[in-house]
C-alpha positions in Angstrom: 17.6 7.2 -3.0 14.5 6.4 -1.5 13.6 4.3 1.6 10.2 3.0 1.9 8.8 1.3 5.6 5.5 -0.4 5.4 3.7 -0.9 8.4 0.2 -1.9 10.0 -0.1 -5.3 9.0 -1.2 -8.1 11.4 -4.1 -10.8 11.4 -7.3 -9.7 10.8 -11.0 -11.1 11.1 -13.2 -11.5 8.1 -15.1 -8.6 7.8 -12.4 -6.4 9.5 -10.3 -3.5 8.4 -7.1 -2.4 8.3 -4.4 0.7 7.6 -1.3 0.5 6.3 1.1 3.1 5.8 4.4 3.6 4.1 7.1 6.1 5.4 9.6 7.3 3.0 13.0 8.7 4.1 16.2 9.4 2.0 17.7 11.8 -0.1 15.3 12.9 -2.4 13.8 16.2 -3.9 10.3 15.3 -4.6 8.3 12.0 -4.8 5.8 11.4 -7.4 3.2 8.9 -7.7 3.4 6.0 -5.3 1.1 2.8 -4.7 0.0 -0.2 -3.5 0.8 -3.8 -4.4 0.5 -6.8 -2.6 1.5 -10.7 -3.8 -0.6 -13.5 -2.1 0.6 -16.9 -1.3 1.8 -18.8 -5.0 0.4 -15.7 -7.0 2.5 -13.3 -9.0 2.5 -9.3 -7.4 -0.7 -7.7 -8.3 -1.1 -3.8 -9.1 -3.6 -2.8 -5.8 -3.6 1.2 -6.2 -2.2 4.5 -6.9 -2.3 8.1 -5.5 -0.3 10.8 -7.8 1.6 13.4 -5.7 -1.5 15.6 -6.4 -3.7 13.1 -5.1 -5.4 11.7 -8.0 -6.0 8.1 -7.0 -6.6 4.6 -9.0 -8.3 1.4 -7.7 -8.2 -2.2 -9.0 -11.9 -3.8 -9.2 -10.6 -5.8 -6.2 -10.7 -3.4 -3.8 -12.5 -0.8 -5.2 -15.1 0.9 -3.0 -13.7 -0.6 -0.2 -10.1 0.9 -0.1 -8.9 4.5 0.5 -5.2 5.5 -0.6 -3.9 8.8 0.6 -0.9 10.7 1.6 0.7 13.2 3.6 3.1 15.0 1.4 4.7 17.5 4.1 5.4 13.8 5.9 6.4 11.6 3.2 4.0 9.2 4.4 1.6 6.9 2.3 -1.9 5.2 4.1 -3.9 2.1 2.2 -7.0 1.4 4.5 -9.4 -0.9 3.6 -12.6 -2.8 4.9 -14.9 -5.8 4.6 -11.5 -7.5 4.4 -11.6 -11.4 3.0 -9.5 -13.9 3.1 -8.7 -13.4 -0.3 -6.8 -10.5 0.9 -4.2 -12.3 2.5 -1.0 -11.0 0.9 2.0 -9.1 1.4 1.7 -5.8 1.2 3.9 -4.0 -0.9 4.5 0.5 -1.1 5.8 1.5 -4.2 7.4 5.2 -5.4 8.8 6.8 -8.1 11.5 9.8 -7.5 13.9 9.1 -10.5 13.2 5.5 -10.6 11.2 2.7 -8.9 11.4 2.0 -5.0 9.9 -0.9 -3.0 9.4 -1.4 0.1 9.9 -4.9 2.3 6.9 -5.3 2.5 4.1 -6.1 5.5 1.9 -9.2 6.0 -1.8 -9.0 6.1 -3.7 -12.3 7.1 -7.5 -12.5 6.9 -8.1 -15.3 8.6 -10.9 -16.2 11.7 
């Protein structure tokens, strides 16, 4: 079993940035790849990114050169920071891994919004 905690969203300026992380905690062995998704207002939940447990990462053109995934393996923690926010980008925020199956997080809310 695998908890996930996402944090670090908030309301946020046009044109700002933001980093949000994902704790994981549980009973698990090892925790492969994990990502990023986020579902805006009346939209299905889109695919945003993905970082292997080696640290091989993927982008969708929406945030691509923008975003940075990462984690900290010896933590269990995941990071998704991005800039040049839009409003566009107002979704929640969704972590996502895979240790013997899917886990989800609650997700966090990120407004862009002046």
């Amino acid at each position: 079993q695998v908890q996930l905690v996402e944090s670090g969203g908030g309301l946020v300026q046009p044109g700002g940035s933001l980093r949000l992380s994902c704790a994981a905690s549980g009973s698990f062995s090892s925790i492969g790849t994990m990502g990023w998704y986020r579902q805006a207002p009346g939209k299905e939940r889109e695919w945003v990114a993905t970082i292997t447990n080696s640290g091989n990462t993927n982008y969708a053109d929406s945030v691509k050169g923008r975003s940075t995934i990462s984690r900290d393996n010896a933590k269990n923690i995941m990071y998704f920071e991005m800039s040049s926010l839009k409003p566009e980008d107002t979704a929640v925020y969704y972590c996502s891994a895979q240790s013997y199956g899917r886990y989800w997080g609650q997700g966090t809310r990120v407004t862009v919004s002046s």
